[in-house]
N, C-alpha and C positions, 0 to 999 in steps of 0.2 A: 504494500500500500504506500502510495506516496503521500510527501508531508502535508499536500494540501487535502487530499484524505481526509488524514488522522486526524486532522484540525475541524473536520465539519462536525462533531459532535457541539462544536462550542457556537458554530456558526446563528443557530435556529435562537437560542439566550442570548447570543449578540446581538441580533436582530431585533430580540425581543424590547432587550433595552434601552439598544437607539430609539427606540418611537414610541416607547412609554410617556417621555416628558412631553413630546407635542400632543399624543392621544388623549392625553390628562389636559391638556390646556385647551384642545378642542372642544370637549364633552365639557369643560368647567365652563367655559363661552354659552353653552346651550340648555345651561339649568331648566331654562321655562321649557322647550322641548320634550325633555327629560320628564319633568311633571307630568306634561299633558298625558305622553308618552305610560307611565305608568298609571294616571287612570283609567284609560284606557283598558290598560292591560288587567288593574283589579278587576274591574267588570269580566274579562278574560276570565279571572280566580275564579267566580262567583258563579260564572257558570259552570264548569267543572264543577264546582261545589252543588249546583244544583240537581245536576244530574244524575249523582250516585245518590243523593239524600233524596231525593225523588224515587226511586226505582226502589230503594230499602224502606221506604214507608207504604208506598204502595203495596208490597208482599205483607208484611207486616199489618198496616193498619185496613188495610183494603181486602186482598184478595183472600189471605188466611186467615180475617177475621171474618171473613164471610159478606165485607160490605163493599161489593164491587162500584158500585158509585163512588166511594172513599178512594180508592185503588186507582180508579182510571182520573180522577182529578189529581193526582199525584203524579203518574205517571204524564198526564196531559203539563203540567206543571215542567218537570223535565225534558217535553217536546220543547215548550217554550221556551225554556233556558238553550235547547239546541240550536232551535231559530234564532236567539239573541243575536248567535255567535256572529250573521253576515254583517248588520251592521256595526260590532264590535269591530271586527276583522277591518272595518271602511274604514274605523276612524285611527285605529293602529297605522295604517297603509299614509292616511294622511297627513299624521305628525310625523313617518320615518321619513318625510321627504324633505321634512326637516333638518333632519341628522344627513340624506346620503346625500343632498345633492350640495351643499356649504361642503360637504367632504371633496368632491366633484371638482368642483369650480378653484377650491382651493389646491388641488392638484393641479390641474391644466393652467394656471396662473404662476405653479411652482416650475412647472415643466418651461413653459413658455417663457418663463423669466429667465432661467437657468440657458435655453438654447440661444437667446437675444444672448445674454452677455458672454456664452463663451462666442457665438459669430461675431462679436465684436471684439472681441481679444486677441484678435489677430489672423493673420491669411489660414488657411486650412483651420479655421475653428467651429465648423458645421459640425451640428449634432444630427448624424442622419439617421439616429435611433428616438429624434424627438417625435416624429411621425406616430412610430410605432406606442412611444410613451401615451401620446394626446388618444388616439383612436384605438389601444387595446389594453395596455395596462390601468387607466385610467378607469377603463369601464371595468375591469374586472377588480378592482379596489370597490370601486363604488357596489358591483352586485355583490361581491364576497361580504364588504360591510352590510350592507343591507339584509343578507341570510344570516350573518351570526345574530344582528339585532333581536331579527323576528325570532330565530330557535331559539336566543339564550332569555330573550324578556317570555317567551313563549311557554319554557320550560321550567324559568324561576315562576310563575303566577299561575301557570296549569297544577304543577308540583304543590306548591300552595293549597291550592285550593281542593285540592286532590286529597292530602295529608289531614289539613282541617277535617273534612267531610271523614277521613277514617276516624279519626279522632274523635268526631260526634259519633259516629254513629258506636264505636268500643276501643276505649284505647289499646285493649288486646291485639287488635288487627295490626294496629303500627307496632308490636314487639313481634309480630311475625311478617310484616313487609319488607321493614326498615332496615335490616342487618342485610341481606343480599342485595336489595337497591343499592345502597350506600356502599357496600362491598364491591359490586360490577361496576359504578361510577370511579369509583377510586384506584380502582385495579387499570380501568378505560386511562386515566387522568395521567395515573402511573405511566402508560405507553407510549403517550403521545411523544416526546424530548427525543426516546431512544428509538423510537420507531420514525422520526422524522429524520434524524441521524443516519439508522440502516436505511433507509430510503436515499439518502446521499452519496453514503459511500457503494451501496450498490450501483448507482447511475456512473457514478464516477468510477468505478472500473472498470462499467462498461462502453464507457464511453472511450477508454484508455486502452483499452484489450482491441477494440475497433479501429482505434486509431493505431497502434502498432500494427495489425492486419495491414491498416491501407498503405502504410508507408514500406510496410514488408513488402508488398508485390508492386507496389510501383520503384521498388529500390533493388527486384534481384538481380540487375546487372551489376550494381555498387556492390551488394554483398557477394556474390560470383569474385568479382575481380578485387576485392579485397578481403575475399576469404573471413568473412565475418558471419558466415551464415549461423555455426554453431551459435556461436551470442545471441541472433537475433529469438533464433530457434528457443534457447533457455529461457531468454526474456520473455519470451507466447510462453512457455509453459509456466513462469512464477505467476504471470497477469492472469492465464486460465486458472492457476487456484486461489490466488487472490477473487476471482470475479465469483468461483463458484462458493467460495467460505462466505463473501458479503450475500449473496444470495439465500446462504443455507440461514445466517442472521438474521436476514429479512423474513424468511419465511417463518422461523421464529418467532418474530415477534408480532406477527402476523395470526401466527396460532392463538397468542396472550393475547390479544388483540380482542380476538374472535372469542376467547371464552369469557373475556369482559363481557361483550357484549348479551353471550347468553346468561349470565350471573344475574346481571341486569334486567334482562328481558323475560327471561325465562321463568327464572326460578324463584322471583316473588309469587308467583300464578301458583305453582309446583307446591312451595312451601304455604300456601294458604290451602289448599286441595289436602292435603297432609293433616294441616294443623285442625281441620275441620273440627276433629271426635274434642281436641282439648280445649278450642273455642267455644264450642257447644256446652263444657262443661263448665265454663266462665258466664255463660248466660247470653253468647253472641247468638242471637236472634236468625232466622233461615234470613230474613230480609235484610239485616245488615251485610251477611257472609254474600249476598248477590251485591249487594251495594257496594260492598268491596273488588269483586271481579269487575263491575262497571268501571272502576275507577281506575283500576288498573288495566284494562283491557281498551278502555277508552280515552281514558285521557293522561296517564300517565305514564306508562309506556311507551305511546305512539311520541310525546314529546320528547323521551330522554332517547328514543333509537335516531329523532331527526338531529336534536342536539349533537349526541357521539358522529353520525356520517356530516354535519358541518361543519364541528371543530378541526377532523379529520382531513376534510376536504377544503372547505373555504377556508377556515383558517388558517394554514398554512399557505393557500395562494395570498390571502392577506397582509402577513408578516412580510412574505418576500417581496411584493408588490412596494408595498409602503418606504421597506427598507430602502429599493431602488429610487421612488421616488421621491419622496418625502423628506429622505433622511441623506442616504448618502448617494445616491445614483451608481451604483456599485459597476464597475468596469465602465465607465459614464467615455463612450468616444473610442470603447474597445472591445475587443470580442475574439472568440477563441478561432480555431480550424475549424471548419467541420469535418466534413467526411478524412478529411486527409492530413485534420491538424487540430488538437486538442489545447494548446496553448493560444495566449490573450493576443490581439495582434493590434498595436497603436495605429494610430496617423502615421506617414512619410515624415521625417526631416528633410526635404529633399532641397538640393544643393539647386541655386538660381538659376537661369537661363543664361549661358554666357551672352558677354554685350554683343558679339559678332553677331548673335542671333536674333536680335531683337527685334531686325528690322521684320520679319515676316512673322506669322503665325507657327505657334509653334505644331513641329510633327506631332506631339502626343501629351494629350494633356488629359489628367483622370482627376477627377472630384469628387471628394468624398465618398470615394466608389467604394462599395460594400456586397461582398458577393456568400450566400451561405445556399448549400445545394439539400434546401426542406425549410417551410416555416418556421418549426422548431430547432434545424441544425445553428450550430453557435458558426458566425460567416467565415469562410477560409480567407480574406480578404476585408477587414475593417477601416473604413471612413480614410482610406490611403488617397492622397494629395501627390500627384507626381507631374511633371513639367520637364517633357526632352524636347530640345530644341531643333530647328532642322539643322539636318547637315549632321547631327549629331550620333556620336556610337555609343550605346548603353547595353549594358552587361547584367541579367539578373542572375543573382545566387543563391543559394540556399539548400539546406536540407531535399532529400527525395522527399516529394508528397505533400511541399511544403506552400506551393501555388502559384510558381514559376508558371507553367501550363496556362492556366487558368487567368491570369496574367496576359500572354499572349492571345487567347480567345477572346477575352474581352476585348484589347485594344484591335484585333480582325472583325469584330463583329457577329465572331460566332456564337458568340455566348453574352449574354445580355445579365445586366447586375442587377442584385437586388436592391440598391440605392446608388443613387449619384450619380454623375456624367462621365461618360468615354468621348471625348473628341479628340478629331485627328483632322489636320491640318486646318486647323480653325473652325472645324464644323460639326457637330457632335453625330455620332456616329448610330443611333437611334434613328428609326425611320426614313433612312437612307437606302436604296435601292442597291440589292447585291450587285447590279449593274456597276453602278458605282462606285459602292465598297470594293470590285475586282480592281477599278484602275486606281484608288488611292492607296493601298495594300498588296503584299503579299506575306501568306502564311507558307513555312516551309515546316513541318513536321520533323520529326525524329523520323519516321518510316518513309521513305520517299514515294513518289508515286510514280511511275514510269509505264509509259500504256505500250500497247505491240502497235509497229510503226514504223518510219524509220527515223535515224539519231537526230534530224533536221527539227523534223515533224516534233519529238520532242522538246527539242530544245525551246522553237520558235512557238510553245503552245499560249505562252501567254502573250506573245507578240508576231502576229501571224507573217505581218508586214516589215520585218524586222530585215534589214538588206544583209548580204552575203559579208561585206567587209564588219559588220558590228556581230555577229555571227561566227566568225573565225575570231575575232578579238575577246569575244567572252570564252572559245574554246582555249585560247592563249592563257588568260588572266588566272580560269580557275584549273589549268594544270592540265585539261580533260585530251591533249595533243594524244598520247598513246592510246587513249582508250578510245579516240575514233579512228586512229589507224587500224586496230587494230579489229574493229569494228567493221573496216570497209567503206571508210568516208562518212560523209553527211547523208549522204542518199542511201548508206545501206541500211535495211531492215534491221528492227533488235525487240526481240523479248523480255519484258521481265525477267524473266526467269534466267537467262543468259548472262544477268547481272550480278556482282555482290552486294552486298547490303553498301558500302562505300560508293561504289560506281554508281548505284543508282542514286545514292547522295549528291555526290558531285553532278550528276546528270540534273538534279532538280534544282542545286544552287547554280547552276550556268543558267538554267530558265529564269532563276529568278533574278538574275545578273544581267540578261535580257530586257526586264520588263522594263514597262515605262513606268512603273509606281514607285510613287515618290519614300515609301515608306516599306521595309522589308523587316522582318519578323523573323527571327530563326530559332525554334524550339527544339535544344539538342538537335540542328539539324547536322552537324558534321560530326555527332559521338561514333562513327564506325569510322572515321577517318583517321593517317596517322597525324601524332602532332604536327609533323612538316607540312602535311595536304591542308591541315585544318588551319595551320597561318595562313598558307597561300591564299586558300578559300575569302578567307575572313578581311585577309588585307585587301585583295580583290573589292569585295561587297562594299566593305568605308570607302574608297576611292571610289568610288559611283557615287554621282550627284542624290543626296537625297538621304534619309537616314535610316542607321541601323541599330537592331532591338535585338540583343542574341540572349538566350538562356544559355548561362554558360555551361559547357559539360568539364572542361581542364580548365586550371588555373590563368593559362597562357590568354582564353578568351579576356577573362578580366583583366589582364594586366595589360592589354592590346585596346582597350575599351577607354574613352573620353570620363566616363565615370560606371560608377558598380553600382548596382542597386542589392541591399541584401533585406531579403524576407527570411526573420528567421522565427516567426510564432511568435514573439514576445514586441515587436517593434519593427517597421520600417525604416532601415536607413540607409542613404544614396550621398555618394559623392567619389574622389576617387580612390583608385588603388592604396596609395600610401594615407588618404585621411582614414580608408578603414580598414586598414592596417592599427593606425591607432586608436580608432573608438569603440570598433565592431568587435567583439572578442570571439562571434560564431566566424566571422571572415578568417580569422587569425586560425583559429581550427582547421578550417575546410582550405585555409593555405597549407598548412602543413601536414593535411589527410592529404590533398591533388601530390604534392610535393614527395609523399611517401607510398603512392598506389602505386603498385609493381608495372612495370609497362607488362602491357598488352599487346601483341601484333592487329594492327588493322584488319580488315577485309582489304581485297582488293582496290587498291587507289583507282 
């Protein structure tokens, strides 16, 4: 279990006692509310109380005294009190809208306050989670406050009036209700802390154990080639028992859970059924022993099982809600991976626009782009701010699985985010016709794509019109001289299949070395190359008008690059070689992992 794990036992009491002091000073604000609020709710008591004392006089003075007119005015008596209950219920409804919506307003004014002044604190200071604050957490504070209201005023004044009513009718009854009520409440009460706890750390294992999965298969040519597999291998198998012991915990308390519940639910009913012959010999009356199942069958029950599934459920959306907004905004501007990255990911620092570049729009500009692949997944890309200028070579790093990729899909247009702007050369890239997006982009993949044809035909796919001398000049630049000789010229046919994973590399960055787009994108596209092919490539592509975006696969890429960009789960930072060298200490790593992976032979150049 990792440290941030072990630590969520405390998480749910921390929470609780950040937003004690403002919850007390809200509810102190609403005294008159609060009143109304529990007249209401007495009248609530009073009916419970009628309607068991109802049903035990009618048997009693009515039906087994033999005076069915007594009986059915009793019973008619407890109708009424049932009826009562709609316009009770109206006026309840009407003073909690007292209480939920001052709760409301005072959220979306905290929120809203909070996103003004960090967008005014400076460039990239967009809170593009305030959206999500104003239109979902927002409402679910306000309904989760509004069910615990109704359950807990529901359950304190039904309980009441319930209790009473046992109490009139033989206090005997309450020495056999009250000890397993109050036993299955307390046991319930008991659960809540530790059961909210294992419900943490189980999420968070599994969210860990998934996140290693995905970094594992999108990294087994790193662990291949630097013989790491055994580790990765032990690692899945500590996080499989770590995931399965938080589970077996969970289901634990899961179990205590559940037999609260029945303690509570069940076995007042049970032990009144029991106690019948010893009641009877105390003098509890057939009509009270029935006034008592009423009471408990009816109205006290039903409120402590809605009670236990609110606490359980909105409650704790409550806590956490509050905490983020109210109190602290917890990761306020940051958020973790998803599918591919379980750590927090800030804003960009990203280094300015050099002056040479000022004069035009820049190639690539992203705003507060935030990308998470599910509603619920926490974003592999958070509220990141980046600015490449044209003309410009940028280099991203990072970790496998870390959102290099994903990265480049955005800025192509293939993949659309779930907050903030992609533009590219001044124009955002949103609603843009692929027509279009073809000529201002290219994307070159890790996997080349090479169609059956011949080597021209290739070449010339993104630029059909492309003349003979700039054709032979890209076959010059990117090295690919032997591989059409030996091919049979530009007009000879070639298969896929004819090719190595390298050649058909090189074969897709001469196309893209071709094109007329202003903007070229390379996602590992030269990792089967050797380092010599893969400078040529690279040096090649910068020296064409227009900029370039490499995911880098070796070191060499970054050190060859105008500035680095490195994502590494925890923060965004960009600038160049030697500045993150000094500030980035995952760069400093992954220089001395590239630095120390055993060479590999290429495929075929």
């Amino acid at each position: 279990m990792t440290g941030d794990a072990a630590r969520e036992p405390d998480a749910g009491a921390g929470a609780l006692r950040r937003i004690a002091p403002p919850a007390r000073r809200f509810l102190t604000r609403r005294k008159a509310v609060l009143a109304r609020l529990a007249v209401w709710s007495l009248a609530e008591a009073g009916q419970a109380f009628v309607v068991g004392y109802g049903v035990a006089h009618a048997v009693d003075e009515g039906f087994l005294a033999g005076d069915t007119r007594r009986g059915l005015l009793w019973l008619g008596a407890a109708a009424v009190g049932v009826l009562l209950g709609a316009p009770v219920i109206r006026g309840v409804f009407a003073q909690l809208a007292g209480l939920t919506e001052p709760l409301r307003d005072g959220l979306v004014r905290r929120v809203v306050d909070r996103s003004l002044t960090r967008a005014l604190s400076g460039p990239g200071g967009t809170d593009p989670a305030a959206v999500s604050r104003l239109t979902n957490q927002v409402e679910i504070a306000r309904d989760s406050f509004a069910g615990l209201v109704l359950t807990l005023r529901s359950f304190v004044f039904t309980a009441a009036g319930a209790l009473l009513g046992l109490l009139s009718l033989h206090p005997a009854l309450l020495v056999v209700v009250l000890p397993p009520l109050t036993a299955g409440l307390a046991l319930f009460l008991a659960t809540l802390r530790p059961m909210a706890a294992a419900q943490r750390r189980a999420l968070a294992a599994d969210e860990e154990l998934g996140d290693h999965a995905a970094r594992t298969r999108a990294a087994l040519r790193d662990l291949t080639a630097c013989a790491t597999g055994p580790r990765a291998q032990r690692r899945g198998t500590e996080l499989v028992t770590v995931a399965a012991a938080t589970s077996r915990t969970l289901a634990r308390w899961s179990a205590v859970r559940t037999t609260a519940l029945g303690v509570s639910g069940q076995l007042p009913v049970l032990a009144l059924l029991l106690c019948v012959p010893w009641l009877r010999d105390r003098g509890v009356t057939a009509g009270a022993l029935l006034g008592a199942f009423t009471y408990l069958v009816q109205s006290l029950l039903p409120a402590l099982h809605t009670l236990m599934s609110a606490l359980g459920v909105a409650g704790a959306r409550l806590v956490v809600v509050l905490d983020r907004i109210a109190v602290g905004e917890t990761g306020e501007g940051a958020g973790g991976a998803g599918p591919k990255s379980a750590s927090p990911t800030a804003p960009a620092h990203v280094a300015p626009v050099r002056e040479r570049d000022r004069a035009r729009p820049a190639a690539v500009e992203l705003r507060g782009v935030t990308l998470a692949y599910g509603a619920r997944a926490e974003p592999v890309l958070d509220a990141l701010d980046l600015t490449v200028g044209f003309g410009e070579h940028l280099a991203v790093v990072g970790p496998s699985g870390i959102g290099k990729s994903t990265l480049t899909r955005l800025v192509a247009g293939t993949l659309a985010p779930s907050g903030g702007e992609v533009w590219v050369a001044g124009r955002p890239v949103a609603g843009r016709a692929p027509a279009e997006l073809a000529g201002a982009r290219v994307l070159v993949p890790q996997e080349a794509y090479v169609f059956t044809g011949t080597v021209g035909e290739n070449l010339t796919y993104l630029r059909a019109d492309a003349p003979s001398p700039a054709v032979e000049a890209a076959v010059r630049a990117l090295g690919l001289g032997p591989l059409v000789d030996r091919l049979g010229g530009l007009d000879a046919p070639v298969r896929p299949d004819d090719l190595s994973p390298g050649e058909r590399q090189l074969v897709a960055l001469a196309r893209a070395h071709l094109s007329p787009a202003p903007l070229l994108l390379l996602d590992e596209a030269t990792c089967h190359l050797d380092p010599a092919a893969e400078a040529r490539a690279e040096r090649a592509l910068a020296r064409r008008p227009g900029t370039l975006l490499v995911v880098a696969h070796r070191l060499s890429s970054a050190v060859r690059a105008d500035r680095v960009l490195v994502l590494d789960g925890v923060r965004a930072d960009c600038g160049t070689h030697r500045e993150m060298l000094a500030r980035s200490p995952l760069y400093r790593d992954l220089t001395g992992h590239w630095n120390d992976r055993p060479h590999t032979p290429a495929a075929r150049p």
